[in-house]
VEXTI-871363 format. One line per 8 residues: number of its first residue (from 1); their letters; for each residue x, y, z of C-alpha. Coordinates in nm, 3 decimals. Example, Ala and Ser with C-alpha at 12.3 -4.5 7.8 and 13.67 -1.06 7.14 Angstrom:
BEGIN
1> AS> 1.230/-0.450/0.780 ~ 1.367/-0.106/0.714 .
# end
This chain:
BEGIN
1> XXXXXXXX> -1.174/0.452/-0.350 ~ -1.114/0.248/-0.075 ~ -0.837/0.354/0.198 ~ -0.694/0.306/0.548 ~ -0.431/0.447/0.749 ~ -0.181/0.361/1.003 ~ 0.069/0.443/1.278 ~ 0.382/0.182/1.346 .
9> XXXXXXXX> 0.688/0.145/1.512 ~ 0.964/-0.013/1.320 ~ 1.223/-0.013/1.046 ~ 1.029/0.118/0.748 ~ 1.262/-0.007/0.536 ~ 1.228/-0.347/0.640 ~ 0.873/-0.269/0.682 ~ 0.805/-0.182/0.294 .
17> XXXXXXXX> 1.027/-0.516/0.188 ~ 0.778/-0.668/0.383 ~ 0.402/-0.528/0.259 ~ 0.553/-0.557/-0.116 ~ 0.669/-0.935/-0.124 ~ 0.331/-1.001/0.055 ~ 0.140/-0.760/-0.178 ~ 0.320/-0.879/-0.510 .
25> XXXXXXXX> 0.229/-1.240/-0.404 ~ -0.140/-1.200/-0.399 ~ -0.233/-1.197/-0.763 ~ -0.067/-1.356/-1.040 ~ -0.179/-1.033/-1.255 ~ -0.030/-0.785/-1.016 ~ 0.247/-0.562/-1.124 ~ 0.412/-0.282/-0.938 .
33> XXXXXXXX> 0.400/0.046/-1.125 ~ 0.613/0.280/-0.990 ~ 0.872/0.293/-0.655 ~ 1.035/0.564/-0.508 ~ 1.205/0.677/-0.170 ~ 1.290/1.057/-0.109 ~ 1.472/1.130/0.186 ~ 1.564/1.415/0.429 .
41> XXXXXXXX> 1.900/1.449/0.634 ~ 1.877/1.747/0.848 ~ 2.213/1.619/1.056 ~ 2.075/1.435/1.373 ~ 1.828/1.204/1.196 ~ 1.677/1.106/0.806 ~ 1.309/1.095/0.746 ~ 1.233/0.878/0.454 .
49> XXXXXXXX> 0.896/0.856/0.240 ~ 0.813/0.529/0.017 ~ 0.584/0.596/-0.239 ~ 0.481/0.241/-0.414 ~ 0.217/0.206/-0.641 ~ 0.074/-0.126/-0.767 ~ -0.145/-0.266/-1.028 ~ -0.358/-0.581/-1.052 .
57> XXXXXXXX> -0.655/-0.725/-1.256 ~ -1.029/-0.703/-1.095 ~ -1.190/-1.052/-1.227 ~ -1.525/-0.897/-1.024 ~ -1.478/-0.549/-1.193 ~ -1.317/-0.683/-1.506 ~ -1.093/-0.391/-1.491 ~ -0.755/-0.267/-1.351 .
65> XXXXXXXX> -0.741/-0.151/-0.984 ~ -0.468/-0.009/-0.814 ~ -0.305/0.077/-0.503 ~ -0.076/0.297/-0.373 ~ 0.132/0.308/-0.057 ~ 0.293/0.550/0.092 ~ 0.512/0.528/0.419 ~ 0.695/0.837/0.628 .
73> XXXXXXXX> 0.980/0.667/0.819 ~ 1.158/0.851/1.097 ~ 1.351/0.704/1.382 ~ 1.148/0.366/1.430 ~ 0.825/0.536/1.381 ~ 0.574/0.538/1.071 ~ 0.268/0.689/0.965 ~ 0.101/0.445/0.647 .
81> XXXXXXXX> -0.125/0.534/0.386 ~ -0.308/0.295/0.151 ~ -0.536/0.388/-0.133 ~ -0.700/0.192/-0.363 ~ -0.883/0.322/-0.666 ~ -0.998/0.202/-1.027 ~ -1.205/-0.066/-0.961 ~ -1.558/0.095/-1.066 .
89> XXXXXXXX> -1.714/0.115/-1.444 ~ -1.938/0.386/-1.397 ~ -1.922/0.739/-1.574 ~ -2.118/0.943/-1.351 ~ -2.099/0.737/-1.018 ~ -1.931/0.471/-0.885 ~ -2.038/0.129/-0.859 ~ -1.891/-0.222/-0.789 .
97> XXXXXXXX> -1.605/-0.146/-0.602 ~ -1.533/-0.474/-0.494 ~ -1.195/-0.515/-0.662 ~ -1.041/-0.245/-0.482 ~ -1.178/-0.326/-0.131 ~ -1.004/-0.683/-0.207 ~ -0.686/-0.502/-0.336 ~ -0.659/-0.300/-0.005 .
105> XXXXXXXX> -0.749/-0.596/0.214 ~ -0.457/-0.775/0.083 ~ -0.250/-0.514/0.208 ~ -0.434/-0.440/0.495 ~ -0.364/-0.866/0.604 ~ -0.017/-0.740/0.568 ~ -0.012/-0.448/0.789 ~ -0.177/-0.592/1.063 .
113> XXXXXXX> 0.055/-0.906/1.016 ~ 0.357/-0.687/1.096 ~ 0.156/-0.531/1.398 ~ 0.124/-0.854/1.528 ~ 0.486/-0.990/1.480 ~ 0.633/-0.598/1.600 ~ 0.436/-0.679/1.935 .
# end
């Protein structure tokens, strides 16, 4: 398992549009498994959590690796988790994890792209 974490300012609506059309783009295999936003209204303001989770083929692990995003939104701030996972063949331990260090540095290059451009 391979993660990081982040906290941004922004619209994390616009900021999810943007990780997924970079993340969908990196791999011709990828697929996105599963979407969801919940949200809470308590009157004054709406927090809002994405939870995306995506699925791509490992040519180094010659398996399937995947990654899941989450992202709390609540008035122009954002806490962001990534997690990727899947990309080992071992049974006991796990070894050659390459594929999902790649898959989270694809979205990683996306994060920090938005950092830069929310500057």
């Amino acid at each position: 398992m391979a993660q990081a974490n982040y906290d941004l300012t922004g619209d994390d609506e616009e900021f999810l549009r943007f990780v997924d059309e970079r993340v969908m783009n990196t791999s011709s295999s990828i697929s996105r498994e599963h979407g969801m936003t919940y949200r809470l209204d308590n009157g004054t303001s709406e927090a809002r959590m994405h939870v995306v989770t995506y699925e791509r083929f490992s040519m180094t692990g010659g398996n399937r690796v995947s990654l899941h995003l989450s992202v709390l939104g609540l008035d122009g701030r954002m806490v962001v988790d990534l997690t990727s996972s899947g990309g080992s063949q071992a049974v006991l331990f796990k070894i050659n994890t390459f594929g999902e260090e790649a898959f989270l540095g694809k979205a990683v290059e996306a994060v920090e792209e938005w950092q830069r451009r929310s500057r």
